[in-house]
C-alpha positions as CSV (number, residue, x, y, z in Angstrom):
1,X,89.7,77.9,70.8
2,X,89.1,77.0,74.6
3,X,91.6,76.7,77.2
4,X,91.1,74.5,80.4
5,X,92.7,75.9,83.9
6,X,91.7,74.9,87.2
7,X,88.3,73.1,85.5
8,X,87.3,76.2,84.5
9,X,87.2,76.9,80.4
10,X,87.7,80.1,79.6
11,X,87.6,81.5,75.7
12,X,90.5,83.0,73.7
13,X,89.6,84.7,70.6
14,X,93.2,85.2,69.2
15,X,94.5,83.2,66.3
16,X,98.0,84.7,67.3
17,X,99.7,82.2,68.9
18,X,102.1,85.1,70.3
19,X,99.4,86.7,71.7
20,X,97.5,83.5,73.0
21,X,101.0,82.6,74.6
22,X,100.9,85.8,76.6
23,X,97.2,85.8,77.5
24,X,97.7,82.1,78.8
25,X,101.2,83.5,80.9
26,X,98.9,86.4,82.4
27,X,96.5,83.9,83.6
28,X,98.7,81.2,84.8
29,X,100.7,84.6,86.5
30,X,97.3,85.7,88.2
31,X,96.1,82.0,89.2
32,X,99.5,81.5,90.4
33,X,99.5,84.9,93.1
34,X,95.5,84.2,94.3
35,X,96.2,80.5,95.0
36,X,99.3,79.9,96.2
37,X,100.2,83.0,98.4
38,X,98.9,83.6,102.1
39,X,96.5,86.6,101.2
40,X,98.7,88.6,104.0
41,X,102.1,88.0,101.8
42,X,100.0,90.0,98.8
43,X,100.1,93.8,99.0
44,X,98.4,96.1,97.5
45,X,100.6,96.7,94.5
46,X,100.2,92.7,93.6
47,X,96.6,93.1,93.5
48,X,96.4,95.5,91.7
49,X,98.3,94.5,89.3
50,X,96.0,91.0,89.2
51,X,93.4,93.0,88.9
52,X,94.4,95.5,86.3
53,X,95.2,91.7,84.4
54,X,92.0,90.3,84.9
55,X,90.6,93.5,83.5
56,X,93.0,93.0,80.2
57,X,92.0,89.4,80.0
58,X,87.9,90.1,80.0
59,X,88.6,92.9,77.3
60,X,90.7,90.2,75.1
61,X,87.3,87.8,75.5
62,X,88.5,85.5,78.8
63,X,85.5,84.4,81.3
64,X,87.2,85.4,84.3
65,X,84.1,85.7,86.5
66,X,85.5,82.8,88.4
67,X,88.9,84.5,89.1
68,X,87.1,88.0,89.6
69,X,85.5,85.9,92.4
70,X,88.3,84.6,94.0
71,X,90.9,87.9,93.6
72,X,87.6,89.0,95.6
73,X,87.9,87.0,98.4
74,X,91.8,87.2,98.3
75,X,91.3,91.1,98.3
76,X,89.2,90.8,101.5
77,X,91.2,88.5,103.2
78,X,94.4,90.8,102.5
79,X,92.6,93.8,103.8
80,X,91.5,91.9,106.8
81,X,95.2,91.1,107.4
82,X,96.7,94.5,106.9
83,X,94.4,95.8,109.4
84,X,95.3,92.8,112.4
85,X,99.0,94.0,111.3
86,X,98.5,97.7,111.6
87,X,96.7,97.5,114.7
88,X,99.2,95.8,115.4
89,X,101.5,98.0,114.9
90,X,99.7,101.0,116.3
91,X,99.8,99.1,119.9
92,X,103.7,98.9,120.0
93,X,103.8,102.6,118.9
94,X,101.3,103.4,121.4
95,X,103.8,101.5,123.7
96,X,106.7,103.6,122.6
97,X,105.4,107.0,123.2
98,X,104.3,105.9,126.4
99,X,107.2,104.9,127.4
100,X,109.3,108.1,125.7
101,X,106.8,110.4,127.8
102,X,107.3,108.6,131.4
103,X,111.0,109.2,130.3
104,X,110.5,113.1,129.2
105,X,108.5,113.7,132.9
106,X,111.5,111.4,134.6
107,X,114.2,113.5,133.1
108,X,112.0,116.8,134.0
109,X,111.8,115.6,137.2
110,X,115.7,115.3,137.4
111,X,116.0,118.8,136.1
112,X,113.9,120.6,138.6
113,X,116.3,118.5,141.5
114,X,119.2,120.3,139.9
């Protein structure tokens, strides 16, 4: 039979309705996480575990081209927002080891007085 998500049909092949029940929660689960979360809330874990689903859901006879394109675009996005967060975070490091080595020549400094 066909399915209708998102105005996109996609094909199920099972006559199990177990199995079509599943397939359907996989989706829903994977449409869910690309279109509701900020892609810098989703980490690298989540998409690959959307990915790893969309790959079970092609092999069980879904068209998923359309979610392929858009877990792309979340991927990106994601990626893009890790790297504005570890740079991020690089800067306050840089920061703090700045700061621990004018504190390591201050107390050097002290020493040598003594």
């Amino acid at each position: 039979g066909f399915y209708a998500l998102s105005g996109n049909a996609v094909h199920v092949q099972s006559q199990d309705l177990a199995l079509r029940t599943k397939d359907m929660n996989v989706l829903l689960d994977i449409f869910e996480t690309l279109s509701y979360k900020k892609s810098c809330d989703i980490s690298e874990a989540q998409l690959r575990h959307v990915s790893d689903n969309l790959s079970y859901l092609k092999r069980a006879g879904f068209k998923v081209e359309w979610l392929r394109a858009k877990f792309d675009d979340v991927s990106l996005n994601a990626c893009e927002a890790r790297i504005v967060k570890l740079k991020e975070e690089v800067k306050k490091q840089e920061q703090m080891v700045s700061y621990l080595k004018d504190m390591l020549k201050y107390e050097e400094a002290k020493l040598k007085k003594l």
